[in-house]
N, CA, C and O atoms as a Maestro MAE file, in Angstrom:
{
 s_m_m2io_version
 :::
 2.0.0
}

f_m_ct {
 s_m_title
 :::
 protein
 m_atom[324] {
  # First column is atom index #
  i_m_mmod_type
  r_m_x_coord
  r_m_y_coord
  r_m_z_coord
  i_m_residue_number
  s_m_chain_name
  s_m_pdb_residue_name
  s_m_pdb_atom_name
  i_m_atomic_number
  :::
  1 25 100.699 95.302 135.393 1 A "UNK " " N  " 7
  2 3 99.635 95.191 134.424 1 A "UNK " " CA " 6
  3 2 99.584 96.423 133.545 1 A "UNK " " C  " 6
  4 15 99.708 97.517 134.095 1 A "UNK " " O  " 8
  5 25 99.400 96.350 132.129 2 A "UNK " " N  " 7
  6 3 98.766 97.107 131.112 2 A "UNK " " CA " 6
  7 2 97.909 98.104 131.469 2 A "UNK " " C  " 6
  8 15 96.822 97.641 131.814 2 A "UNK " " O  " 8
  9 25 97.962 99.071 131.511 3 A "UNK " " N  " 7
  10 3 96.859 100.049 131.466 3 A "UNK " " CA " 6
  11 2 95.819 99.758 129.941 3 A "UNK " " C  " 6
  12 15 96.332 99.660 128.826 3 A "UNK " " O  " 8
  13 25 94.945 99.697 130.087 4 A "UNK " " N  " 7
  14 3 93.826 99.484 129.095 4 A "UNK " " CA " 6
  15 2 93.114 101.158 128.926 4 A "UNK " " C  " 6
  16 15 92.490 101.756 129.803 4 A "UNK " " O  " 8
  17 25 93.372 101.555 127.807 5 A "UNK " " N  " 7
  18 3 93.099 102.692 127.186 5 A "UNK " " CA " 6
  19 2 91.281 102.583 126.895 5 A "UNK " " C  " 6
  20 15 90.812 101.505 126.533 5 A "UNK " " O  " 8
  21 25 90.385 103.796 127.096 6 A "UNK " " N  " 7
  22 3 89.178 103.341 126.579 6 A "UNK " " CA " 6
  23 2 89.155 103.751 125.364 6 A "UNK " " C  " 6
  24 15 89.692 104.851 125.239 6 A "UNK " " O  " 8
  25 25 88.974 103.554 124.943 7 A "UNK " " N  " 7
  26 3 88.436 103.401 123.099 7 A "UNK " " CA " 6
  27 2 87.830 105.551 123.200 7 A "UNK " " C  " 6
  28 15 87.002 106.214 123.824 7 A "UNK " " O  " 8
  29 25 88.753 105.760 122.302 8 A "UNK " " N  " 7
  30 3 87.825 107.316 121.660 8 A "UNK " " CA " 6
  31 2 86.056 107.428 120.636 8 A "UNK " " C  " 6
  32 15 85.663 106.866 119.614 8 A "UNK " " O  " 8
  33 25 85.682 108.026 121.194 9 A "UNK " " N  " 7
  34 3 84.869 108.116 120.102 9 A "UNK " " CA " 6
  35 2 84.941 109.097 119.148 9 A "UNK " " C  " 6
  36 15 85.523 110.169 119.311 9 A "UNK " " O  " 8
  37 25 84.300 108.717 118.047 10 A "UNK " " N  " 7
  38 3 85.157 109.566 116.666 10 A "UNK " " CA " 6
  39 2 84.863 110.823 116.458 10 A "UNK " " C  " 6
  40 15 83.729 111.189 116.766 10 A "UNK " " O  " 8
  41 25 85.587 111.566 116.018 11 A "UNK " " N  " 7
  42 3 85.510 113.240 115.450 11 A "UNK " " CA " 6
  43 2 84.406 113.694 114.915 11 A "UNK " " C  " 6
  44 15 83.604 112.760 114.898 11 A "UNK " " O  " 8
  45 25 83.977 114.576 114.501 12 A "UNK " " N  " 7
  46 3 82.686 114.643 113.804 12 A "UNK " " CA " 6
  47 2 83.330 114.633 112.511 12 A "UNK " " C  " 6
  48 15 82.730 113.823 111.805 12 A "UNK " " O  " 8
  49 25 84.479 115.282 111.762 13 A "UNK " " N  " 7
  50 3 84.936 114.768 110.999 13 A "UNK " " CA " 6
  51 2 84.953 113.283 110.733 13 A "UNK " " C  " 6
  52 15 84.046 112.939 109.975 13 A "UNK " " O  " 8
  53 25 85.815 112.213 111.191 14 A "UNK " " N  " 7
  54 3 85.586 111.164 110.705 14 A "UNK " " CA " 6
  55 2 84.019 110.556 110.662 14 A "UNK " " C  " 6
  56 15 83.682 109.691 109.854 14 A "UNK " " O  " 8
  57 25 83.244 111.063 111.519 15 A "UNK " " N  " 7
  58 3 81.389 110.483 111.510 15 A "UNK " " CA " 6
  59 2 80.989 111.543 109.975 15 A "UNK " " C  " 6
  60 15 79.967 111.616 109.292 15 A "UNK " " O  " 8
  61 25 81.705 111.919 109.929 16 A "UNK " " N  " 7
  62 3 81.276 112.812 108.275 16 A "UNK " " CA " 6
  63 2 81.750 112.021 106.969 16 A "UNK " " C  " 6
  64 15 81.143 111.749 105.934 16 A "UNK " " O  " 8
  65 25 83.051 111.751 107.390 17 A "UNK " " N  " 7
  66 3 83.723 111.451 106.128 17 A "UNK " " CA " 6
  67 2 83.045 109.689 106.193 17 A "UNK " " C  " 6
  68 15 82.323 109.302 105.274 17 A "UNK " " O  " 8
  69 25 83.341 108.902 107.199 18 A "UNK " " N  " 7
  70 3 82.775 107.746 107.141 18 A "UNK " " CA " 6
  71 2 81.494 107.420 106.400 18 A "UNK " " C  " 6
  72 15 81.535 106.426 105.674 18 A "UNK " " O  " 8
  73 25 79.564 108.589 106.523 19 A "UNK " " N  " 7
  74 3 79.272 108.539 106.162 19 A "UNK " " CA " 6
  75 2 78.955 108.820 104.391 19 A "UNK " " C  " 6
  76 15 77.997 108.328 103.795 19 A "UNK " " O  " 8
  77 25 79.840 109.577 103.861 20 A "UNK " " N  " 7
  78 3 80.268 110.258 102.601 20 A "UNK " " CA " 6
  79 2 80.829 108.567 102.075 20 A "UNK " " C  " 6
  80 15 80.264 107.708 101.398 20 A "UNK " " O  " 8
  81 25 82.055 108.603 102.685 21 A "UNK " " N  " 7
  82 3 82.683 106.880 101.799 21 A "UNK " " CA " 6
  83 2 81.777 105.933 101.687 21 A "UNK " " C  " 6
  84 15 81.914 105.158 100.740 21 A "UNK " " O  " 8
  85 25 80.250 105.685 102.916 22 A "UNK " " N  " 7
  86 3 79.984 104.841 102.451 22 A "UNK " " CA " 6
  87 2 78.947 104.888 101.179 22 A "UNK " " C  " 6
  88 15 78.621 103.933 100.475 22 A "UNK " " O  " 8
  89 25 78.516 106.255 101.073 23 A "UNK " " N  " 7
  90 3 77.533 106.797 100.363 23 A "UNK " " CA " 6
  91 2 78.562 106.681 98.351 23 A "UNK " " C  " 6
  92 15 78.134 106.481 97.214 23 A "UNK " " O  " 8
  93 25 80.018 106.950 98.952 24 A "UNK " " N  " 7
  94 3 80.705 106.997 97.217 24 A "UNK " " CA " 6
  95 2 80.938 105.371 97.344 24 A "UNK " " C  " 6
  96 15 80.452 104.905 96.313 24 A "UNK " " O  " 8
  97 25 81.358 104.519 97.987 25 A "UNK " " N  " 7
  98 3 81.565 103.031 98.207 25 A "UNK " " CA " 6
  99 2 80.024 102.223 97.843 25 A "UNK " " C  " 6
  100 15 80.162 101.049 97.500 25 A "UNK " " O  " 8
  101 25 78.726 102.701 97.886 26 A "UNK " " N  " 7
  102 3 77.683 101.871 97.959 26 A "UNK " " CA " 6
  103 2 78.031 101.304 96.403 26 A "UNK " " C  " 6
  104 15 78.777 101.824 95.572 26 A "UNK " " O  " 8
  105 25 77.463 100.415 96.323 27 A "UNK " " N  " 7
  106 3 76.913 99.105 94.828 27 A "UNK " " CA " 6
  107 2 76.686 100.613 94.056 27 A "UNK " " C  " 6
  108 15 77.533 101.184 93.369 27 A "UNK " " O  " 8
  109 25 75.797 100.925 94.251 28 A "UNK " " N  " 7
  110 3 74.930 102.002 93.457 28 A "UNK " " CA " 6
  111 2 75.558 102.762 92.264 28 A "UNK " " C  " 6
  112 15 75.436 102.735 91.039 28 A "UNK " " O  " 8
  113 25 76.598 103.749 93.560 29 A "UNK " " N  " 7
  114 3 77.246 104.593 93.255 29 A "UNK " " CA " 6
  115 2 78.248 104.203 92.449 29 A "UNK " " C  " 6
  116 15 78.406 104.975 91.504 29 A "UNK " " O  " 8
  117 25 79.084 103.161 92.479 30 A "UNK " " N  " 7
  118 3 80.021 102.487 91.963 30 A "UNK " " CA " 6
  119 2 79.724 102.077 90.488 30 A "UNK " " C  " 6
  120 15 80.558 102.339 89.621 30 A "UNK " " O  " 8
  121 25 78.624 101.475 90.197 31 A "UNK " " N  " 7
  122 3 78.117 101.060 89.407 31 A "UNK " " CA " 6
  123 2 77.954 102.295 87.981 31 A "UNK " " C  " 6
  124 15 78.118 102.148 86.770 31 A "UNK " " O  " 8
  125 25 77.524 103.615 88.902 32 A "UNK " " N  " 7
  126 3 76.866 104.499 87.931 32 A "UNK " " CA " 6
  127 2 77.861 105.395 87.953 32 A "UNK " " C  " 6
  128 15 77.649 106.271 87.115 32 A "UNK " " O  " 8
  129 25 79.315 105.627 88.827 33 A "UNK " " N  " 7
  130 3 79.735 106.457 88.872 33 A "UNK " " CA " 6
  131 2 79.963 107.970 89.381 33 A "UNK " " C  " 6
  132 15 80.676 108.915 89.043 33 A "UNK " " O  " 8
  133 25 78.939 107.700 90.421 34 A "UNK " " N  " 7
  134 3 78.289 108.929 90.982 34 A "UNK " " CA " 6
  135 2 78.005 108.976 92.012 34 A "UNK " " C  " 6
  136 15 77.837 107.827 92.420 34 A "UNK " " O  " 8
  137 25 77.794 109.844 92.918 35 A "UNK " " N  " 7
  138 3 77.471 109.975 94.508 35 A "UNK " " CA " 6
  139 2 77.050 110.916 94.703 35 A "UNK " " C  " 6
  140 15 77.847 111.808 94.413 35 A "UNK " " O  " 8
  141 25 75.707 111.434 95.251 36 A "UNK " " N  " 7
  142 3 74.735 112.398 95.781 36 A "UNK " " CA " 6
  143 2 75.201 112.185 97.166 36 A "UNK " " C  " 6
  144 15 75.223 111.051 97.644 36 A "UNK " " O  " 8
  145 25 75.721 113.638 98.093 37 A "UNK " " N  " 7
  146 3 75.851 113.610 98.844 37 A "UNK " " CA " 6
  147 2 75.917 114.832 99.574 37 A "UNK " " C  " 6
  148 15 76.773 115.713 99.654 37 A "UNK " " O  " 8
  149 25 74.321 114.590 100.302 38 A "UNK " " N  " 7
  150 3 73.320 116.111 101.067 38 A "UNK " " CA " 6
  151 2 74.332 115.866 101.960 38 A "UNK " " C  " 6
  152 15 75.002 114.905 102.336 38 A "UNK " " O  " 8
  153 25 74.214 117.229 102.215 39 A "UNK " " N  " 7
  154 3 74.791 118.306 103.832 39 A "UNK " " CA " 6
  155 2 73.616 118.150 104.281 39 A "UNK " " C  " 6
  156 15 72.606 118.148 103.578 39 A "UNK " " O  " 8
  157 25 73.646 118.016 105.401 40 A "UNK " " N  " 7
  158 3 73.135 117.664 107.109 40 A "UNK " " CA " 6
  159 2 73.073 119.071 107.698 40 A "UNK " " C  " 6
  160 15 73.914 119.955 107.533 40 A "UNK " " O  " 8
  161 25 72.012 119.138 108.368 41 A "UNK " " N  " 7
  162 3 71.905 120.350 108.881 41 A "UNK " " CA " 6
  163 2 73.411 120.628 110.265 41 A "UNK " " C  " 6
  164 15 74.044 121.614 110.643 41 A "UNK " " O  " 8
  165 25 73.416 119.328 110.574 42 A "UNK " " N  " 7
  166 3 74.346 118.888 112.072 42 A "UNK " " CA " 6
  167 2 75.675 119.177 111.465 42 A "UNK " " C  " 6
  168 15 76.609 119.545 112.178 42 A "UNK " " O  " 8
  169 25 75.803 119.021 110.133 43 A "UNK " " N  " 7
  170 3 77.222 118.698 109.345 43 A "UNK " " CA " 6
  171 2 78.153 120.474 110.013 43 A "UNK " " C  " 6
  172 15 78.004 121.628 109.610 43 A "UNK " " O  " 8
  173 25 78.921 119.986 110.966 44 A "UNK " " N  " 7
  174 3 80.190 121.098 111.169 44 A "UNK " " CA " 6
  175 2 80.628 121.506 109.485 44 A "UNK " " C  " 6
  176 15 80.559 120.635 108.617 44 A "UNK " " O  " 8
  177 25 81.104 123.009 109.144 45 A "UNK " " N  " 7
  178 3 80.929 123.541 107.969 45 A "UNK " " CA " 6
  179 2 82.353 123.280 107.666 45 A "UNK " " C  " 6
  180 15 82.590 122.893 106.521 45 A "UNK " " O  " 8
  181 25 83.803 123.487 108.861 46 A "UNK " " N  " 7
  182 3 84.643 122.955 108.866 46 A "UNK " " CA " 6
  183 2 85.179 121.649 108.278 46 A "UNK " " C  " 6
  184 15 86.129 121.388 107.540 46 A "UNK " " O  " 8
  185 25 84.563 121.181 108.661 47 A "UNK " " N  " 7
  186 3 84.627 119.307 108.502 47 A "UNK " " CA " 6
  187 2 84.093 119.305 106.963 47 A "UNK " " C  " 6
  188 15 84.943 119.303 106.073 47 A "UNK " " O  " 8
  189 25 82.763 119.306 106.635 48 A "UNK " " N  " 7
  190 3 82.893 119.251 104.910 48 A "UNK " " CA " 6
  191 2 82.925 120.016 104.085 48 A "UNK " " C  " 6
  192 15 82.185 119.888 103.110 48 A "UNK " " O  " 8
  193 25 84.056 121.383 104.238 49 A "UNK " " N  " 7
  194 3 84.842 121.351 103.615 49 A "UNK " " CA " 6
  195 2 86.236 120.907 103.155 49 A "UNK " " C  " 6
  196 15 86.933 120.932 102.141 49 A "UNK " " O  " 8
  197 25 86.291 120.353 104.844 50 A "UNK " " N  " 7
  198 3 87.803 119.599 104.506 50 A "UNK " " CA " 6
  199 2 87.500 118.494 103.691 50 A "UNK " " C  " 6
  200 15 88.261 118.179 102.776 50 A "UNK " " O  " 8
  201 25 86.277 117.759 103.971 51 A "UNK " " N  " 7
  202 3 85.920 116.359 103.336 51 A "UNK " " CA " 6
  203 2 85.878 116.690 101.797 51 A "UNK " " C  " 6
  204 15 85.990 115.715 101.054 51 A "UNK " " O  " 8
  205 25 85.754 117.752 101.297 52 A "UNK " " N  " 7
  206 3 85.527 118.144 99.961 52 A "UNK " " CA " 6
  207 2 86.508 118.920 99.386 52 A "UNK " " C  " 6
  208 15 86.307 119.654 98.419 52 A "UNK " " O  " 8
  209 25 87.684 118.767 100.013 53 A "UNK " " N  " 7
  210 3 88.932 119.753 99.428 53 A "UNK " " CA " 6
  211 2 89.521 118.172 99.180 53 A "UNK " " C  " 6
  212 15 89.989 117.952 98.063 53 A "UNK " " O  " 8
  213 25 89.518 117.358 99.911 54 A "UNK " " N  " 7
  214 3 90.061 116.337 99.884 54 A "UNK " " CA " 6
  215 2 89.618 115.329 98.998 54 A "UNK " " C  " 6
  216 15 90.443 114.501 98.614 54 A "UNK " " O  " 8
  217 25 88.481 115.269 98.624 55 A "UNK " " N  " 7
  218 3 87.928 114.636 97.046 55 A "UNK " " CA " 6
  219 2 88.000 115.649 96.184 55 A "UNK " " C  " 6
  220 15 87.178 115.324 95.327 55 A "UNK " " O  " 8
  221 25 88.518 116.799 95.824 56 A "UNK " " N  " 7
  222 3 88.655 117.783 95.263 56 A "UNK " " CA " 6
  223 2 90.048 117.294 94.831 56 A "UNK " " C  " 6
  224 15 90.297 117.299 93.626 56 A "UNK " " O  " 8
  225 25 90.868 116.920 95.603 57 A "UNK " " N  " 7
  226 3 92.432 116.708 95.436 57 A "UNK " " CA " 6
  227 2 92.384 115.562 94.622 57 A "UNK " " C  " 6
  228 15 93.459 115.493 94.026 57 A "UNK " " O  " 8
  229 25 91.484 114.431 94.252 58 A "UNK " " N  " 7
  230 3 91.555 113.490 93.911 58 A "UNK " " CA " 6
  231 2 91.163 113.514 91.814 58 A "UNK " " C  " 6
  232 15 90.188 113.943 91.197 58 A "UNK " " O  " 8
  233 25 92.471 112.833 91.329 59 A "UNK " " N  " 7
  234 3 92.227 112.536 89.921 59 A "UNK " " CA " 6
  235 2 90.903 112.503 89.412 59 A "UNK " " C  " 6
  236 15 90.011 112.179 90.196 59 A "UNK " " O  " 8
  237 25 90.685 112.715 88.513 60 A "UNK " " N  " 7
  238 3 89.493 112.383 88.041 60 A "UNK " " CA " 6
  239 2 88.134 112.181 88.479 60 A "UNK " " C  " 6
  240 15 87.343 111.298 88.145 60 A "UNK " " O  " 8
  241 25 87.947 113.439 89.528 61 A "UNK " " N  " 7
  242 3 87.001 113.419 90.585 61 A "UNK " " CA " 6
  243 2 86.355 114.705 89.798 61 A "UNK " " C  " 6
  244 15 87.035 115.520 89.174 61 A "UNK " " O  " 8
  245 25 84.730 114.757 89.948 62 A "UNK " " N  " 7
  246 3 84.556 116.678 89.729 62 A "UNK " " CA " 6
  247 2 83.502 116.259 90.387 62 A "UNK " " C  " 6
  248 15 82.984 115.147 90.276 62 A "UNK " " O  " 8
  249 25 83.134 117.214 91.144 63 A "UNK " " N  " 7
  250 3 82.099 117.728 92.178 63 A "UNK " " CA " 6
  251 2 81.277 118.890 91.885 63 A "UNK " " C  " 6
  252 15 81.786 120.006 91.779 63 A "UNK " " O  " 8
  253 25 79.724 118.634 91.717 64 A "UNK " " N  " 7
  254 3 78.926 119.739 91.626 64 A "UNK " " CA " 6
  255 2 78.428 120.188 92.524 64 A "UNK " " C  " 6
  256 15 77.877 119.355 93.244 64 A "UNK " " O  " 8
  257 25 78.349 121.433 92.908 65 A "UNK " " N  " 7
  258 3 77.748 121.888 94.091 65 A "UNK " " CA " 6
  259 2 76.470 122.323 94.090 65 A "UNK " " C  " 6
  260 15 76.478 123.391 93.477 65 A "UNK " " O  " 8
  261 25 75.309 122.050 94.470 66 A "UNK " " N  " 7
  262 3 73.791 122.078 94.892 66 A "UNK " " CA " 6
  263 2 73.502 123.222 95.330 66 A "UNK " " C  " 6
  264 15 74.411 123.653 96.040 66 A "UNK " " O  " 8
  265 25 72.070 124.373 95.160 67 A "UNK " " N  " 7
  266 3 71.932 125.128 95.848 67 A "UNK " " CA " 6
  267 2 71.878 124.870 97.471 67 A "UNK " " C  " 6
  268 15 72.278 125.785 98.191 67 A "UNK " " O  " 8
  269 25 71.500 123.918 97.942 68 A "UNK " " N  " 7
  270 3 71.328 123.851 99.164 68 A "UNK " " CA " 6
  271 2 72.518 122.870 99.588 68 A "UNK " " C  " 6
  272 15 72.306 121.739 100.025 68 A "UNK " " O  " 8
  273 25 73.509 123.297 99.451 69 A "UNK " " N  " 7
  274 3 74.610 123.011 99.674 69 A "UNK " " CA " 6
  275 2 75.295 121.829 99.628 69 A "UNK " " C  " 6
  276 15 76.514 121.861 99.799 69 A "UNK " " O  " 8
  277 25 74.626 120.588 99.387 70 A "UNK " " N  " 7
  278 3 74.579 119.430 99.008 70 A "UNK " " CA " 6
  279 2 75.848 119.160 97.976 70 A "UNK " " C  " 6
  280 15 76.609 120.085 97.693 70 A "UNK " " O  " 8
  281 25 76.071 117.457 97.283 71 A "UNK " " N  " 7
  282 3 77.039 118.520 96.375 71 A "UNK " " CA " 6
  283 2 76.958 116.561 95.765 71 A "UNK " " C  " 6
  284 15 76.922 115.550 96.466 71 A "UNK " " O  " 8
  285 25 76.953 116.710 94.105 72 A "UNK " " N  " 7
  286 3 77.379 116.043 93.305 72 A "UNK " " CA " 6
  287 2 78.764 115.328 93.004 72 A "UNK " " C  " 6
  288 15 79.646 116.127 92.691 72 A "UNK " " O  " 8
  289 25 79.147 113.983 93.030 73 A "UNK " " N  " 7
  290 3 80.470 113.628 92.659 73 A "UNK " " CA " 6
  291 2 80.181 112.574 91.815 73 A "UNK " " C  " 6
  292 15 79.432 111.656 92.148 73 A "UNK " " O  " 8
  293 25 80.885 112.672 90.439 74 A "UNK " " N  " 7
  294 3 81.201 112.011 89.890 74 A "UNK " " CA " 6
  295 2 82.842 111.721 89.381 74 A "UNK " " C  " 6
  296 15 83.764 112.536 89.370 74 A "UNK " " O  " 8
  297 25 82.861 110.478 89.026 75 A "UNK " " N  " 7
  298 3 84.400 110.084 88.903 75 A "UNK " " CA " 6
  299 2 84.335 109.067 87.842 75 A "UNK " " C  " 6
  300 15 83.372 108.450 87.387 75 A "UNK " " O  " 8
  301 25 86.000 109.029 87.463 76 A "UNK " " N  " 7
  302 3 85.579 108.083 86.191 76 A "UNK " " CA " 6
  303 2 87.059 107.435 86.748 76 A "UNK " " C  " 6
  304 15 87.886 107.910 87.526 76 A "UNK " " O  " 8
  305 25 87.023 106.062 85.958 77 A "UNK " " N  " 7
  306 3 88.092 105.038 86.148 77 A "UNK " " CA " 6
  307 2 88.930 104.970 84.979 77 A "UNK " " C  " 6
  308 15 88.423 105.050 83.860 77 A "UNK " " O  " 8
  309 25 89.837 104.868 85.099 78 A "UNK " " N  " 7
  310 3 90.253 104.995 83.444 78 A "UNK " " CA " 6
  311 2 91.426 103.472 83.843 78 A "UNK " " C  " 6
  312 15 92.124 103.195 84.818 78 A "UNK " " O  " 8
  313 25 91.178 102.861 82.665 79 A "UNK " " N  " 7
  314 3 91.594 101.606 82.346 79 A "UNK " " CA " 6
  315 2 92.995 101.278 82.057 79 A "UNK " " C  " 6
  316 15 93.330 101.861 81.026 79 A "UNK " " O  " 8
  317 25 93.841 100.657 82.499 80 A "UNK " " N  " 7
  318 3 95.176 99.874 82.234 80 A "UNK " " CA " 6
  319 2 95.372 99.843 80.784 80 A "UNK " " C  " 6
  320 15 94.393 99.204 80.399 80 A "UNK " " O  " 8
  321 25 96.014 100.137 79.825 81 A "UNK " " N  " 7
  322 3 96.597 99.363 78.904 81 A "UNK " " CA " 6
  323 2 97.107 98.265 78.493 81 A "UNK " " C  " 6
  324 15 97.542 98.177 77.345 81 A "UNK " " O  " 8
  :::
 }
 m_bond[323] {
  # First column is bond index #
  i_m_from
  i_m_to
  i_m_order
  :::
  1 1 2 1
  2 2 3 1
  3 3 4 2
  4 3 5 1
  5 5 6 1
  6 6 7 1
  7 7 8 2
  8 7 9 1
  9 9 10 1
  10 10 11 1
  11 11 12 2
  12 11 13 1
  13 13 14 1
  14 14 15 1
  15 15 16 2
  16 15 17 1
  17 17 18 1
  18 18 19 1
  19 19 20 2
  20 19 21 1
  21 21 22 1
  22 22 23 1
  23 23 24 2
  24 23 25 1
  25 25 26 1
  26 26 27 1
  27 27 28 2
  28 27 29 1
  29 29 30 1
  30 30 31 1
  31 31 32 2
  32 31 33 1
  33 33 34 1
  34 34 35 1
  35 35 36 2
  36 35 37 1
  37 37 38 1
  38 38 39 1
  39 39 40 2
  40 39 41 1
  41 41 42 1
  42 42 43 1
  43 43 44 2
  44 43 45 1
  45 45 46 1
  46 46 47 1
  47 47 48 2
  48 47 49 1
  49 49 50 1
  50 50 51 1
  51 51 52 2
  52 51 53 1
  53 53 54 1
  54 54 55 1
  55 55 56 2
  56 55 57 1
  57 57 58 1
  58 58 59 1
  59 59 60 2
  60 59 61 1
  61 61 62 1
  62 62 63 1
  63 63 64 2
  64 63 65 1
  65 65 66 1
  66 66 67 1
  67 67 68 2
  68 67 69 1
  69 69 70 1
  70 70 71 1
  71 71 72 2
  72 71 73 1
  73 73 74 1
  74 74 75 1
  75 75 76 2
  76 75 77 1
  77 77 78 1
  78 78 79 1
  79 79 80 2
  80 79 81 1
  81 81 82 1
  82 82 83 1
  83 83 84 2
  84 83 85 1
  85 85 86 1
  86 86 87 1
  87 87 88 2
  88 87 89 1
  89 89 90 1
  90 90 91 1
  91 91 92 2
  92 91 93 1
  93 93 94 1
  94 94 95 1
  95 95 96 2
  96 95 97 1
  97 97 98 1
  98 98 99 1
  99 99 100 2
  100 99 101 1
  101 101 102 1
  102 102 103 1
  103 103 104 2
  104 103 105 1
  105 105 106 1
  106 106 107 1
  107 107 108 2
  108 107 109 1
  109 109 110 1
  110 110 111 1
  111 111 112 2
  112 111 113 1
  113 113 114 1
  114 114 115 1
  115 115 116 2
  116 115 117 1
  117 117 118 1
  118 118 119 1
  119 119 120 2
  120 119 121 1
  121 121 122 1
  122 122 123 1
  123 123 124 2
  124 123 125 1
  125 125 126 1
  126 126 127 1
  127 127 128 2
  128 127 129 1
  129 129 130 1
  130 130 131 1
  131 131 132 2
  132 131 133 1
  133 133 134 1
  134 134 135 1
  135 135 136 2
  136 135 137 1
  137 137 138 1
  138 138 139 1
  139 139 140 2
  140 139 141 1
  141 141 142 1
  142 142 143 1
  143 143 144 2
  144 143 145 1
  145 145 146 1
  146 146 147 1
  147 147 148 2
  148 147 149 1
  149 149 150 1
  150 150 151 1
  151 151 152 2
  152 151 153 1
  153 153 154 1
  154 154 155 1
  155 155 156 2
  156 155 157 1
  157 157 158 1
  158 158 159 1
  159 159 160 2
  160 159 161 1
  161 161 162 1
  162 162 163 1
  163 163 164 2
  164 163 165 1
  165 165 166 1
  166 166 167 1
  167 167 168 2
  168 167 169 1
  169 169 170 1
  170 170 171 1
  171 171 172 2
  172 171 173 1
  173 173 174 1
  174 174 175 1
  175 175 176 2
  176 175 177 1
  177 177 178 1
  178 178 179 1
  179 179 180 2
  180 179 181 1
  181 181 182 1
  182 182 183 1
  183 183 184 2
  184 183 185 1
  185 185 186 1
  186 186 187 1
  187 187 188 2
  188 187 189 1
  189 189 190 1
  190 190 191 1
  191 191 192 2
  192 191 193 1
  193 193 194 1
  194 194 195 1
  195 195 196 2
  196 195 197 1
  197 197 198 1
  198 198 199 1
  199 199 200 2
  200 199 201 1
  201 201 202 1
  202 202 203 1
  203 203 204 2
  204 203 205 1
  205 205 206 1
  206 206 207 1
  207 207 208 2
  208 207 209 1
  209 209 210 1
  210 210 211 1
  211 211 212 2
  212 211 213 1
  213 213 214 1
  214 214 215 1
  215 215 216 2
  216 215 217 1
  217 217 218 1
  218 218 219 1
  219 219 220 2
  220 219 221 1
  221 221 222 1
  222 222 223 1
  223 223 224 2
  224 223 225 1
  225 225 226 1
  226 226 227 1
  227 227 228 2
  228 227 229 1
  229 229 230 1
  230 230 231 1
  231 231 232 2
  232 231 233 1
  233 233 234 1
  234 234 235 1
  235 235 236 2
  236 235 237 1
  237 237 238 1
  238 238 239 1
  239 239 240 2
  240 239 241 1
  241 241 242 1
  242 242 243 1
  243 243 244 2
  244 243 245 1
  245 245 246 1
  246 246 247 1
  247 247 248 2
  248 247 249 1
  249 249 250 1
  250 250 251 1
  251 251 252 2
  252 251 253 1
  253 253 254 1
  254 254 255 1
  255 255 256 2
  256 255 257 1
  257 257 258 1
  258 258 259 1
  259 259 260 2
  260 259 261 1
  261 261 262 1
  262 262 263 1
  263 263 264 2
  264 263 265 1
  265 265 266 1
  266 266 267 1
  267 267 268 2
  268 267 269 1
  269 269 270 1
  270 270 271 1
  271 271 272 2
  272 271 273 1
  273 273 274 1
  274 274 275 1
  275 275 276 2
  276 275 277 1
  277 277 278 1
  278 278 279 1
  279 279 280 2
  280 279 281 1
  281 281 282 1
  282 282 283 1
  283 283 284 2
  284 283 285 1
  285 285 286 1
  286 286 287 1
  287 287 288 2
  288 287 289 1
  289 289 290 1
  290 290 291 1
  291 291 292 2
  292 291 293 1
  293 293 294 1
  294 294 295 1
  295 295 296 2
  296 295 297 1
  297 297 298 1
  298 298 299 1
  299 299 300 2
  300 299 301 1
  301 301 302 1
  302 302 303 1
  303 303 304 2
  304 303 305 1
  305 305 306 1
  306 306 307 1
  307 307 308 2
  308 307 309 1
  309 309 310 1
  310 310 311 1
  311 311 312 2
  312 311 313 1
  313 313 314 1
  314 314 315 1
  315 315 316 2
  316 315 317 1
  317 317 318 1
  318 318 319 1
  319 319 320 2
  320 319 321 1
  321 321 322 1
  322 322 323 1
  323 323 324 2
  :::
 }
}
């Protein structure tokens, strides 16, 4: 028989980034182009900055950063010819 592996539970990274995608993924955001997305007091400092070097890396992405560390993204789509 198979050994049956138990299921991991996720990184605090991915419980970071998961909540961030769904926050740039909502109707909302999509719609307007934009994503408000507060730092958590819990938020490892590690983790979003990686989460934010990594939408940092992305085309047509710019990110404002908040005094309270929070941080603005907007993005634009640019259209097919």
């Amino acid at each position: 028989m198979a050994k049956r592996s138990l299921p991991t539970a996720p990184s605090s990274y991915e419980l970071l980034a998961g909540r961030l995608l769904r926050a740039i993924n909502s109707p909302a955001a999509q719609r307007t182009k934009h994503a408000y997305l507060p730092r958590l007091p819990d938020d490892n400092e590690d983790d979003w900055r990686q989460v934010l070097d990594g939408l940092a890396e992305e085309d047509n992405v710019t990110i404002a950063h908040r005094d309270d560390g929070s941080v603005d993204v907007f993005w634009t789509v640019l259209k097919d010819d």
